[in-house]
C-alpha positions in Angstrom: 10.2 -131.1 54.3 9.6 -134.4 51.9 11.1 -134.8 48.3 7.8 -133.8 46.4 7.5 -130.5 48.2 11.0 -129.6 47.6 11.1 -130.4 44.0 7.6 -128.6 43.6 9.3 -125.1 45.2 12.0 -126.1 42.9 9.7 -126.2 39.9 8.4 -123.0 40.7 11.7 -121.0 41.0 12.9 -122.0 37.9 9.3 -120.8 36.0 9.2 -117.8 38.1 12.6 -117.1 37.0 11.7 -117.7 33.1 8.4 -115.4 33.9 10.8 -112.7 34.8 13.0 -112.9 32.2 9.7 -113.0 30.0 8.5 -109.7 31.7 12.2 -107.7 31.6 12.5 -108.5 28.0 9.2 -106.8 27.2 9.1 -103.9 29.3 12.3 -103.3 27.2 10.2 -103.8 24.5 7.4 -102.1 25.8 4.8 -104.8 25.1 2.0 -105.6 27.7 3.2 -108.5 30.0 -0.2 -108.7 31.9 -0.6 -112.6 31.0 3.0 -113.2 32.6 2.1 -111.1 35.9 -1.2 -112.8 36.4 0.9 -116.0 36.2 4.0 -114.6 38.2 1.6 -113.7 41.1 -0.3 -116.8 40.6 2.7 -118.8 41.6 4.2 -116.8 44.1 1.5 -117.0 46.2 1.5 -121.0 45.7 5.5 -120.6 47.0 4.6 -118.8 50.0 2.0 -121.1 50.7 4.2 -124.2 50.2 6.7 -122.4 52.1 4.2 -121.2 55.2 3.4 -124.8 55.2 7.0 -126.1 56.0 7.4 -123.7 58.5 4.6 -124.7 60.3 5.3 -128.5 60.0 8.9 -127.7 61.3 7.7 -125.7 64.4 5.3 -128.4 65.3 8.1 -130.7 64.9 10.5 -128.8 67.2 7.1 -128.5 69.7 6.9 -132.6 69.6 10.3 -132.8 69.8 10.8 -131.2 73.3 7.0 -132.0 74.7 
């Protein structure tokens, strides 16, 4: 996995982890947080890609590595 990909997953932990400190506070509240869970899903689905991605380059890696 190269340096840009990492920091990018990095990126998105931290703002997924500020979305859900966003969404906890105003469930407390009871305010609509539908802008923050469009945007929560939004980049949790852009993790698991990123992350599918890595996977597959590391098995293809291992494949190479003993073909």
């Amino acid at each position: 996995m190269n340096m840009k990909r990492m920091s990018l997953m990095f990126a998105i932990n931290r703002e997924l982890r500020s979305i859900n400190k966003k969404i906890d506070e105003k469930i407390v509240k009871g305010i609509s947080y539908e802008k923050e869970s469009t945007r929560h899903r939004s980049l949790v689905s852009q993790l698991r890609r990123l992350e599918s991605e890595a996977s597959l380059a590391r098995t293809f890696a291992m494949a190479s590595f003993l073909f």
